[in-house]
N, C-alpha and C positions, 0 to 999 in steps of 0.2 A: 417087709424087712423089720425087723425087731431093733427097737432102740435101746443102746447102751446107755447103762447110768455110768457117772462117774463119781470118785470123791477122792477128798486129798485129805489126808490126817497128816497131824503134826506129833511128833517126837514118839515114832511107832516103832521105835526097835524092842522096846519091853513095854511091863505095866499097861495103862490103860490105854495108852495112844496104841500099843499092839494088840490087846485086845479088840480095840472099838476098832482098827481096820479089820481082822480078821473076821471081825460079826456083821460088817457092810459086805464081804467078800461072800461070806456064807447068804447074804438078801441077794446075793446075785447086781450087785456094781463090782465093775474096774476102779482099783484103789492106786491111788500115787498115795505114797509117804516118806516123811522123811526122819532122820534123827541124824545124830551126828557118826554114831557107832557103825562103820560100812559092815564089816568083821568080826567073829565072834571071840572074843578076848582081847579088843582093842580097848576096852572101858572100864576104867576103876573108878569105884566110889570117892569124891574129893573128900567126905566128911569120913568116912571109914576105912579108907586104904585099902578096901577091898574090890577084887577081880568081880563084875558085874555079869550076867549074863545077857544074852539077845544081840541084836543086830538087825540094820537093814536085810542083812541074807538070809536070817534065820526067818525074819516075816515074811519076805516073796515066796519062800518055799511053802509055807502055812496058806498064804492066800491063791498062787498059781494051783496048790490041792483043790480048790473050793471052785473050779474052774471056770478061772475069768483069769482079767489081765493085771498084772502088779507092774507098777514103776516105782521104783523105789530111786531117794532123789540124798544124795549128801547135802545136809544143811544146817549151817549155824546161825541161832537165833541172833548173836552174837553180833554179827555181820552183813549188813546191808546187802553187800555185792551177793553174798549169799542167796540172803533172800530175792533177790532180783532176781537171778542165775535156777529158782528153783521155779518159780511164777513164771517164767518166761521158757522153762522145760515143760511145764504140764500144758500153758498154753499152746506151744509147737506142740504137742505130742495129741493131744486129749482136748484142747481147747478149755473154757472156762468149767470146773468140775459142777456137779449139778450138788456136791456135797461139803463143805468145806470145817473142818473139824479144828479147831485151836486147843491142841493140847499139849505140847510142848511148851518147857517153862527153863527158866531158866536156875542152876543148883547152886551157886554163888555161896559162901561164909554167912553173908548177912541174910539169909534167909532161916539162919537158925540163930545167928546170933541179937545179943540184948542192944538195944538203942546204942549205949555210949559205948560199944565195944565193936559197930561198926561203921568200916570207913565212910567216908563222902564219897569215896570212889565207889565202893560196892552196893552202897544205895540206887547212887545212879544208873549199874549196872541189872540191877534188880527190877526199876522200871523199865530198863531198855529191854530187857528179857521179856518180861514176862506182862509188859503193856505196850510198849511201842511200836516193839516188833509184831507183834498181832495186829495192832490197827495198820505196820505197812502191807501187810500178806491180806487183808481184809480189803484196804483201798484199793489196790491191785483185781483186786476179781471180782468185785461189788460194781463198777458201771457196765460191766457183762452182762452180768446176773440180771440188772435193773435193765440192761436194753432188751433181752428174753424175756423179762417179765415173769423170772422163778429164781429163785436157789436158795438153799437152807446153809442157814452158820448156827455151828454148834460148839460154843463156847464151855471148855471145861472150867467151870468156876470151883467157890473155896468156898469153905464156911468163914473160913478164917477172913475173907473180903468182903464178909457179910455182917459178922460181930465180934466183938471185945473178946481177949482169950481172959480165961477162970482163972489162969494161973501164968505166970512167966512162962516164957521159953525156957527151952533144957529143964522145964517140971510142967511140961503138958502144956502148956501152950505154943503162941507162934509168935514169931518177931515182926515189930512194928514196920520195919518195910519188906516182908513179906505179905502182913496181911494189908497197907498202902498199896501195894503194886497187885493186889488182886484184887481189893476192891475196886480201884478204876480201872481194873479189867472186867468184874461184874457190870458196871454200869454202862458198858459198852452196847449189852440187846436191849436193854429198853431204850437207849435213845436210837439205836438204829432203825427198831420198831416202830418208834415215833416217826421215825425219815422215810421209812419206805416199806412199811407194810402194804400200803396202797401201791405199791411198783411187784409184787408178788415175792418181795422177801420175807422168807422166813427163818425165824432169831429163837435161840433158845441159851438159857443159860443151865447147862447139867452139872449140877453138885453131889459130886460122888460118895463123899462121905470118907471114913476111914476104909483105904484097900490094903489087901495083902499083896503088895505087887514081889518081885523080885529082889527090888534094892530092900527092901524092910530086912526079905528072909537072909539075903546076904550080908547086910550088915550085921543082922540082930544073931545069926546064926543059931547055935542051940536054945538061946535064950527067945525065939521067933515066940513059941506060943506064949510065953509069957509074959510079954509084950506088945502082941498083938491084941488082946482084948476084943471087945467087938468088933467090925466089918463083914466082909464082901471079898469074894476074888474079882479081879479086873474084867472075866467075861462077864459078872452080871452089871456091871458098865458098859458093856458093850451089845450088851441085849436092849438097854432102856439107850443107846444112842438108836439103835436101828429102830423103835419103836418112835424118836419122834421124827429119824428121815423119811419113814414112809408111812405110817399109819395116819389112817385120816382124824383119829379120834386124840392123837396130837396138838392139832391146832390149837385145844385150849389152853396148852403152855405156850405159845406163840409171846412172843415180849417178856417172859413169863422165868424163873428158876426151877425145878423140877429135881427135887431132891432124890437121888437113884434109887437108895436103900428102901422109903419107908413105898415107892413107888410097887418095886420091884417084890415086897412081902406084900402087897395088898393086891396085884395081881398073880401070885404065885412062882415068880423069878427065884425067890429064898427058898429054901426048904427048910422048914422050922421056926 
């Protein structure tokens, strides 16, 4: 009897959380994911006022092609009861996944905005999103993982959680609790690394880089190339997440950040 992999990605109705399911689908695992968007045209941009594309429906279709199983899971980062309601759906359904992906973040005002021009309240928000709520979907399926004695979390990390932006926000850089709520969500694999790599967990932090996902081209509309600059589309983030779920030659990024781009041009993932 052939054993099914599983994995769960977070915030996979577009961009790189739908790429990076759809490229575990194509290595041959059964994917759960979730986002918030069930429907396609249920989702406008907060910061652009613009009609988004993707949805949970449109990825179960992309990944039931790729033939394996899709559960797609309504879920907001937002919301505790949520996230319970979603861990405790993959566990009934699939049991503890053998892949667990944190890419789902939270799009809040203060993520683009400058220090003094955001709230107290969307600061808070911002942590909640895009740190708390990872370590509750993490705590949830980590004494599994460690009683089996395997399972890979793959953290989409930031540059911006890593260093100092060049320049302000709204002129190329990023805001100060944007890049607070990512960096202590970067420093999340190495200490888990430190806790249980000897229990057969495996931790990676994958920093994507600049992508062209959807929301860019939506927002940015005619003006997309000229604004877009260097990058990547979202499947070659999703080539280098399948590369460290299953490849043996992986491990050395174990505890480790693993930058996609310059990864993905020095084994031939770019073209160009």
């Amino acid at each position: 009897m052939t054993t099914r992999h599983t994995a769960l990605v977070t915030g996979a109705s577009r961009g790189i959380g739908k790429a990076v399911a759809i490229a575990l689908a194509g290595a041959g695992f059964d994917v759960a994911f979730t986002a918030r968007t069930v429907h396609e045209g249920e989702s406008i941009d907060a910061a652009g006022g613009v009609p988004l594309p993707g949805s949970l429906d449109s990825t179960e279709v992309a990944i039931v092609e790729r033939g394996v199983q899709a559960l797609p899971i309504a879920m907001d980062l937002m919301d505790d009861a949520s996230i319970d309601a979603m861990v405790a759906t993959v566990q009934e359904q699939w049991g503890t996944p053998d892949v667990l992906v944190n890419n789902a973040i939270y799009q809040g005002p203060a993520r683009t905005a400058r220090f003094l021009d955001s709230s107290q309240e969307e600061l808070h928000k911002l942590l909640l999103g895009n740190v708390l709520a990872q370590w509750r979907i993490i705590r949830q399926f980590l004494p599994a993982m460690i009683e089996r004695q395997s399972g890979t979390i793959i953290d989409i990390t930031s540059a911006a959680g890593m260093q100092d932006p060049p320049v302000p926000t709204g002129e190329g850089g990023w805001s100060l609790g944007y890049g607070a709520s990512k960096g202590a969500f970067h420093r999340t694999v190495g200490v888990l690394h430190a806790e249980h790599a000897r229990d057969g967990i495996r931790c990676f932090n994958l920093e994507p880089g600049l992508v062209h996902t959807e929301r860019m081209r939506a927002v940015h509309g005619d003006h997309f190339e000229k604004v877009a600059g260097a990058g990547t589309t979202p499947e070659v983030i999703g080539a280098v997440a399948v590369y460290l779920a299953t490849d043996p030659d992986a491990e050395q990024w174990r505890g480790r950040a693993l930058h996609a781009q310059p990864y993905a041009r020095k084994v031939g993932l770019i073209e160009g």
